[in-house]
N, CA, C and O atoms as a MOPAC input file, in Angstrom:
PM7 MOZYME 1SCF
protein

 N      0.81800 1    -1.18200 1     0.00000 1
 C      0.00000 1     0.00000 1     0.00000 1
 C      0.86800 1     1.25500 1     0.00000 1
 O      0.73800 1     2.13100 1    -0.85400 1
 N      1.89200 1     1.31400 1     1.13900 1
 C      2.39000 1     2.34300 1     0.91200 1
 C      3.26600 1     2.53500 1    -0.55500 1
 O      3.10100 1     3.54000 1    -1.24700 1
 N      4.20600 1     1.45400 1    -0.93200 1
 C      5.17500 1     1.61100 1    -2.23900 1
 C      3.74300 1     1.66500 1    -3.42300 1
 O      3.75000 1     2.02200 1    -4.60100 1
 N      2.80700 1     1.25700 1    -2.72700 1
 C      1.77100 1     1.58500 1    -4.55100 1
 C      1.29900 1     2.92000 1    -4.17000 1
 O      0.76000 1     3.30200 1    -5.20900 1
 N      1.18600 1     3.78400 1    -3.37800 1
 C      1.32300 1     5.37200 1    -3.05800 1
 C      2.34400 1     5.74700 1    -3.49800 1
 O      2.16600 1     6.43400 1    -4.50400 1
 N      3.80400 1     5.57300 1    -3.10300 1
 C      4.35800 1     6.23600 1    -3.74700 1
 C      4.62600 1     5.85200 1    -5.55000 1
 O      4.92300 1     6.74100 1    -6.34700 1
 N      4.49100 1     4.70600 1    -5.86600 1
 C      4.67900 1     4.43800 1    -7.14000 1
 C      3.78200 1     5.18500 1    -8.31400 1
 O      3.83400 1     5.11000 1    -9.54100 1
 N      2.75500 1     6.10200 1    -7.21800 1
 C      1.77400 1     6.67200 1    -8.14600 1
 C      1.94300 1     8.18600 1    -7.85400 1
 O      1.23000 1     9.08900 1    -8.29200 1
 N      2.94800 1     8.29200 1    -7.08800 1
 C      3.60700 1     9.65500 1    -6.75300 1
 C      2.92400 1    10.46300 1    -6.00700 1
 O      2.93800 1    11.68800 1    -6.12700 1
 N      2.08600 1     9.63600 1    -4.93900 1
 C      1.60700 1    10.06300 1    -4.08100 1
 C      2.34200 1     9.75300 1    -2.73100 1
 O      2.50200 1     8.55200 1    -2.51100 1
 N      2.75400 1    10.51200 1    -1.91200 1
 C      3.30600 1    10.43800 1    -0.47000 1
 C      2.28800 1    10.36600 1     0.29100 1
 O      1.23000 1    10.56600 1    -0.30600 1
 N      2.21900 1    10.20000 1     1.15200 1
 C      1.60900 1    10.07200 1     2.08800 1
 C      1.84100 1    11.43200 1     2.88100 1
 O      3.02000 1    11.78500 1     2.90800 1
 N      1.17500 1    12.03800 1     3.35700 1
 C      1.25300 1    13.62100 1     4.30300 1
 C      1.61700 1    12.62200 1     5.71800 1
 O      1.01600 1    11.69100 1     6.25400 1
 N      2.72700 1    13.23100 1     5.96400 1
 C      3.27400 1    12.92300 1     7.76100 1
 C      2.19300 1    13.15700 1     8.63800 1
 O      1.78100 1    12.28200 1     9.40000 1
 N      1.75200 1    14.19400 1     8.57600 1
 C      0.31400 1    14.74800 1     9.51400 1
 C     -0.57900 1    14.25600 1     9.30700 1
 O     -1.53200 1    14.94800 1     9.66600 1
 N     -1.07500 1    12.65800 1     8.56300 1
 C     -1.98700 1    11.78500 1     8.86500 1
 C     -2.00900 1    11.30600 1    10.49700 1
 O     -1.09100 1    11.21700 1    11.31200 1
 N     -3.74200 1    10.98700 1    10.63400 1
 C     -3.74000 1    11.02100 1    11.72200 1
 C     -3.41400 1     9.59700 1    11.97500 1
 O     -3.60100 1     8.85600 1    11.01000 1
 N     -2.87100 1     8.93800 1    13.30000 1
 C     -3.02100 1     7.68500 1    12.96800 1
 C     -4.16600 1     6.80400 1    12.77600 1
 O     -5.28300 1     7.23000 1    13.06900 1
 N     -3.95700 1     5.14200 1    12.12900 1
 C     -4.75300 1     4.38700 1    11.63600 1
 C     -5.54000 1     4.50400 1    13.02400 1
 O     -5.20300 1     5.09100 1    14.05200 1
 N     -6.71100 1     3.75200 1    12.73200 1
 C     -7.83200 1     3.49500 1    13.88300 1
 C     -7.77800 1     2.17000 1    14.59500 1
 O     -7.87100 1     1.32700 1    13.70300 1
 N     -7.68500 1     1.62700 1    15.64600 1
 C     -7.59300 1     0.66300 1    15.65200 1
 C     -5.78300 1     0.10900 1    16.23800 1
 O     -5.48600 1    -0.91400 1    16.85500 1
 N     -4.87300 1     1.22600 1    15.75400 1
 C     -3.63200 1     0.79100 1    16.24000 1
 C     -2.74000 1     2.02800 1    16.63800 1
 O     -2.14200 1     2.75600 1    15.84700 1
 N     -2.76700 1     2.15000 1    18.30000 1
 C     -2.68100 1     3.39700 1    19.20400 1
 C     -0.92000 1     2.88500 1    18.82600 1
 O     -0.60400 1     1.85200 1    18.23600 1
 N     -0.28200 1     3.60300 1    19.19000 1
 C      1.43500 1     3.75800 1    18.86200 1
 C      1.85100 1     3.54400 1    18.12500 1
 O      3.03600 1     3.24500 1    17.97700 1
 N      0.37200 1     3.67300 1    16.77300 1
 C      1.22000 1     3.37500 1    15.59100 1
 C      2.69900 1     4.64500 1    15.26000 1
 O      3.82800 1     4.28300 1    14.92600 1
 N      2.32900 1     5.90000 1    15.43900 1
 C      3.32300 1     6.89400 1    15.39200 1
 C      4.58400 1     6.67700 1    16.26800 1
 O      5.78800 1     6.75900 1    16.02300 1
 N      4.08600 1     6.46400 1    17.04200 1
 C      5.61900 1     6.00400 1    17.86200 1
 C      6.33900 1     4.77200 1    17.48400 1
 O      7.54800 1     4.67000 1    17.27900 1
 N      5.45100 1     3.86100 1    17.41700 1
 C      6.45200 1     2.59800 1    16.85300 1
 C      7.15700 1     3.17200 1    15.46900 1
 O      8.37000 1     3.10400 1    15.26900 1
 N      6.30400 1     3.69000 1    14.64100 1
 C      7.08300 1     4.10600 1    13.28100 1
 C      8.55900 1     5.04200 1    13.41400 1
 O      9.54800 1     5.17400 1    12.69300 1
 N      8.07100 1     5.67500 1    14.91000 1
 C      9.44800 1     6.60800 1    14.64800 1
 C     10.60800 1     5.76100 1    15.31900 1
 O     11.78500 1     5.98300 1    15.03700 1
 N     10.24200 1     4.82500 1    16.17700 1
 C     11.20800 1     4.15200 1    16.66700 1
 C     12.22600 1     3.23400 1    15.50300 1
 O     13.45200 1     3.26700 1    15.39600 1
 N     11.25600 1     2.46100 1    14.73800 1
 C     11.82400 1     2.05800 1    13.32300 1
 C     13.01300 1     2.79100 1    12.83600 1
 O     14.19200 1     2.44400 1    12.78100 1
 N     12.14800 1     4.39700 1    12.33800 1
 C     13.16100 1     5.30200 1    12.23500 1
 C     14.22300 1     5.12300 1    12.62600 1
 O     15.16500 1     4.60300 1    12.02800 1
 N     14.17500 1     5.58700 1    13.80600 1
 C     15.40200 1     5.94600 1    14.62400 1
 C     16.26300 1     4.61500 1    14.53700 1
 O     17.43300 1     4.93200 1    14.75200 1
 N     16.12500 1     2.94500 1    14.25700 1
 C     16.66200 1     2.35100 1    14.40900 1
 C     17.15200 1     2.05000 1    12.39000 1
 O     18.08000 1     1.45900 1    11.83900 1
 N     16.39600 1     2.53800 1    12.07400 1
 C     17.22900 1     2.75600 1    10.67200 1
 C     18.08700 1     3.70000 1    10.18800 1
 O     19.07100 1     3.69100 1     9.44900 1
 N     17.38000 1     4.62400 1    10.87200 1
 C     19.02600 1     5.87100 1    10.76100 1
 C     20.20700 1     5.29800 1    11.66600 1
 O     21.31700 1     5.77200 1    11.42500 1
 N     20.13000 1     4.48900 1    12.52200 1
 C     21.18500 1     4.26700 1    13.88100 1
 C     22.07000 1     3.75100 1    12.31600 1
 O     23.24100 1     4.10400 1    12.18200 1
 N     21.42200 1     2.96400 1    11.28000 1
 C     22.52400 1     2.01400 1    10.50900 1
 C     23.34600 1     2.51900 1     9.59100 1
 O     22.69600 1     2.64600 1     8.55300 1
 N     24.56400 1     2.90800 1     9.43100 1
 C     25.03800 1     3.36000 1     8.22900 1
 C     24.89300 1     2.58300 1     6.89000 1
 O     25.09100 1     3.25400 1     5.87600 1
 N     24.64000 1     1.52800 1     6.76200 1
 C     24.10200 1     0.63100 1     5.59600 1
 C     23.21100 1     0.49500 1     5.13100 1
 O     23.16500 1     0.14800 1     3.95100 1
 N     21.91100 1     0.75500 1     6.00500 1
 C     20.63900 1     0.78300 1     5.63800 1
 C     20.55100 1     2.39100 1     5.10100 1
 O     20.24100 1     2.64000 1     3.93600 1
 N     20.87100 1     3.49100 1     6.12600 1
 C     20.55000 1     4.69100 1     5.92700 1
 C     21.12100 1     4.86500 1     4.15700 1
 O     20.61900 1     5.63100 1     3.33400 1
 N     22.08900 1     4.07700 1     3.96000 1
 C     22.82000 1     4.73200 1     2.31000 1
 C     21.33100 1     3.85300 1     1.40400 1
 O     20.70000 1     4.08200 1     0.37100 1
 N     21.30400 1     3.24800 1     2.02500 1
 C     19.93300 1     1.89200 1     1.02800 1
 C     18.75900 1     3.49800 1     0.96700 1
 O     18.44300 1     4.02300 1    -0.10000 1
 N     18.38000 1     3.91500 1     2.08900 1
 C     17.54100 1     5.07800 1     2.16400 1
 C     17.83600 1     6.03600 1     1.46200 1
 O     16.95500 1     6.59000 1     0.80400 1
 N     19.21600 1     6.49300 1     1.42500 1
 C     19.40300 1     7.97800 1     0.51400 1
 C     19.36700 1     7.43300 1    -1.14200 1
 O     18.73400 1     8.02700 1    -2.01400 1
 N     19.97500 1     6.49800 1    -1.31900 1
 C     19.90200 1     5.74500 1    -3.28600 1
 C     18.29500 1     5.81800 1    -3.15900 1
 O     17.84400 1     6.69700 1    -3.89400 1
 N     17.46600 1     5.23500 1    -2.53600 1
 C     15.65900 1     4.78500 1    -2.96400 1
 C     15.41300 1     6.79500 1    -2.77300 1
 O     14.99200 1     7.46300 1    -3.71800 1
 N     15.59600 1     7.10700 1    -2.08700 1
 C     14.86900 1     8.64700 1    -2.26200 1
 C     15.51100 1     9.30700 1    -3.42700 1
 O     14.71500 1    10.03200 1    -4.02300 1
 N     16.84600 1     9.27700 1    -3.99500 1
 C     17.18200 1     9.76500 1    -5.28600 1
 C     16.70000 1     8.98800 1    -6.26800 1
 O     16.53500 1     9.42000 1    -7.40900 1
 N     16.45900 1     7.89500 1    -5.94600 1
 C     16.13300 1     7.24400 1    -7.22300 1
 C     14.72200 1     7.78300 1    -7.53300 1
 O     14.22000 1     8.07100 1    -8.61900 1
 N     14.11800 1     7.85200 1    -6.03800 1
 C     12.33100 1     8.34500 1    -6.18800 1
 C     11.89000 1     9.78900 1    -6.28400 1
 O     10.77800 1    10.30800 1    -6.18600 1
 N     13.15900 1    10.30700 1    -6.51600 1
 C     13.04400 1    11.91800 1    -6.22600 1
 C     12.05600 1    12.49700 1    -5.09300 1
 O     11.25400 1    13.42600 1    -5.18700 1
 N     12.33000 1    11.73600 1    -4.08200 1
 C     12.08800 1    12.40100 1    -2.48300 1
 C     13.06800 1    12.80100 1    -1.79800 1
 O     14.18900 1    12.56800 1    -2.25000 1
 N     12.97800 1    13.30900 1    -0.88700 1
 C     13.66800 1    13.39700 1     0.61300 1
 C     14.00400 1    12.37900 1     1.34500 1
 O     13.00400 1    11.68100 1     1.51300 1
 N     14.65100 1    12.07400 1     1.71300 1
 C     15.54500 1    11.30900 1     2.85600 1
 C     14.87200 1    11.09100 1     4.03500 1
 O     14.81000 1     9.93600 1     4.45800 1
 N     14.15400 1    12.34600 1     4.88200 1
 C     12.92000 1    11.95200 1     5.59300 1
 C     11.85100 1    11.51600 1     4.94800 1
 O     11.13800 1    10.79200 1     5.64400 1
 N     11.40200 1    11.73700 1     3.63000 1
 C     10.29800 1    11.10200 1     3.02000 1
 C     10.52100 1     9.51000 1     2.90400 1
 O      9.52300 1     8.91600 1     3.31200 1
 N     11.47800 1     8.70600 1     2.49400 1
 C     11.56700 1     7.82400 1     2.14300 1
 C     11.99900 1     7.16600 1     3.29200 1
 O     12.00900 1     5.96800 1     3.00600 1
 N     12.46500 1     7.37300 1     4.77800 1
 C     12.49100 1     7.20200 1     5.62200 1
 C     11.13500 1     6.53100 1     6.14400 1
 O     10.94500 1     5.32100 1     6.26700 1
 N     10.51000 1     7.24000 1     6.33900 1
 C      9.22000 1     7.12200 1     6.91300 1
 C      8.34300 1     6.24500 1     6.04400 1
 O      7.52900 1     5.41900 1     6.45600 1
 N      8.58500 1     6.49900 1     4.95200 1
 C      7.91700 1     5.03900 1     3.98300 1
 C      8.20900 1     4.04100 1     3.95300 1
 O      7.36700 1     3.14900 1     3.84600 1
 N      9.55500 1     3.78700 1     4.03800 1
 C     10.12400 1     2.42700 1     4.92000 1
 C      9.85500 1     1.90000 1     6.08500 1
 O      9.54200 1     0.72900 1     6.30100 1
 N     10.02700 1     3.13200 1     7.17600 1
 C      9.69700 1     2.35200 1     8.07700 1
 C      7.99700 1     2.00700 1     8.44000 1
 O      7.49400 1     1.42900 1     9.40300 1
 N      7.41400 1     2.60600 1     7.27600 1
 C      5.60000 1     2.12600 1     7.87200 1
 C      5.29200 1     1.19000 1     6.96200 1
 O      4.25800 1     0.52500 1     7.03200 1
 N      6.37000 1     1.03800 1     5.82200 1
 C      5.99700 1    -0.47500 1     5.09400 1
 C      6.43100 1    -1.41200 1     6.29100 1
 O      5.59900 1    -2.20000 1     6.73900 1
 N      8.09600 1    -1.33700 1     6.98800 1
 C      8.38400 1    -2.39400 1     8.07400 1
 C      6.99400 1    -2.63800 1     9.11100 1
 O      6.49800 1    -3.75900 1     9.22000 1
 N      6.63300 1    -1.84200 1     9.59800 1
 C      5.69900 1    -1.55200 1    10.67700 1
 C      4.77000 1    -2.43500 1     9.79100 1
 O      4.71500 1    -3.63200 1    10.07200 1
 N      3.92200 1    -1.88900 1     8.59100 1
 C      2.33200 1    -2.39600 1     8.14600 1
 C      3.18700 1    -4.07300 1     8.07000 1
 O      2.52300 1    -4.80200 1     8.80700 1
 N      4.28700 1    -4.82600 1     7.50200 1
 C      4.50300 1    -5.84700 1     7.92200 1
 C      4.50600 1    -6.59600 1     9.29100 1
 O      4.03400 1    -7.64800 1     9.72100 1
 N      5.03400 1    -5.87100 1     9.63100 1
 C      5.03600 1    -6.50100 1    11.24400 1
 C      3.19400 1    -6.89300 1    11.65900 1
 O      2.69000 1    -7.92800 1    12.09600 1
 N      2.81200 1    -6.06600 1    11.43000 1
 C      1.35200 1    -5.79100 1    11.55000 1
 C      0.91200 1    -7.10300 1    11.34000 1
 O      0.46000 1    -7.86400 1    12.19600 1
 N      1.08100 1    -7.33100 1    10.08100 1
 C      0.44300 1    -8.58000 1     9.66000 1
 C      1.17400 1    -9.60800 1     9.83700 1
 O      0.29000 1   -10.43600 1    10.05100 1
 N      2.10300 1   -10.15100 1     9.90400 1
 C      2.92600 1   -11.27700 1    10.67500 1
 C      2.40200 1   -11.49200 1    11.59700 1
 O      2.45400 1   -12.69800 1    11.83800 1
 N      1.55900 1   -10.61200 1    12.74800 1
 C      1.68600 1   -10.72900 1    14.01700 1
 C      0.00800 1   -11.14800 1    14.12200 1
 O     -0.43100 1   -11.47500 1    15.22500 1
 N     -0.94600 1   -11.11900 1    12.86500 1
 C     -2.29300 1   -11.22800 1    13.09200 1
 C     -3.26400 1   -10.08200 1    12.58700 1
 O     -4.32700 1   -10.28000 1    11.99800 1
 N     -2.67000 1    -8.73900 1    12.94500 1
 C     -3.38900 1    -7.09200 1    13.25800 1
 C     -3.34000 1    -6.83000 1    11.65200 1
 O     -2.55800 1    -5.97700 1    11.23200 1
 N     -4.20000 1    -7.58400 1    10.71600 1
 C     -4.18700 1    -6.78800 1     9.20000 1
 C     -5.36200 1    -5.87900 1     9.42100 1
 O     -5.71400 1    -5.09900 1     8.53600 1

């Protein structure tokens, strides 16, 4: 869902409210974050996909980590 948003060159606005149904979704996402910027290997994987997608670095950040997150989601049962 999210990569077929952006594949249609739609971002997603940060200031969505969160989903219904799943309270920390914002916090878990930023924690992701924060544990994907911690990586210097992943973070370069992040800066190539945002040039390649002509976004931002926080844009493509955050799309990663709520594709990781909407996975986790469903691994765990919560689609």
């Amino acid at each position: 869902m999210v990569y077929d948003a952006l594949n249609e060159g739609q971002v997603p606005a940060p200031s969505q409210p969160p989903a219904a149904g799943f309270p920390g979704k914002d916090e878990a996402i930023a924690g992701i974050m924060k544990s994907i910027d911690a990586d210097p290997g992943y973070r370069a994987s992040i800066r190539e996909k945002a040039t390649a997608k002509g976004i931002t670095y926080e844009e493509m950040l955050r799309l990663d980590a709520g594709w990781i997150w909407e996975q986790k989601q469903k691994s765990s049962g919560n689609k």
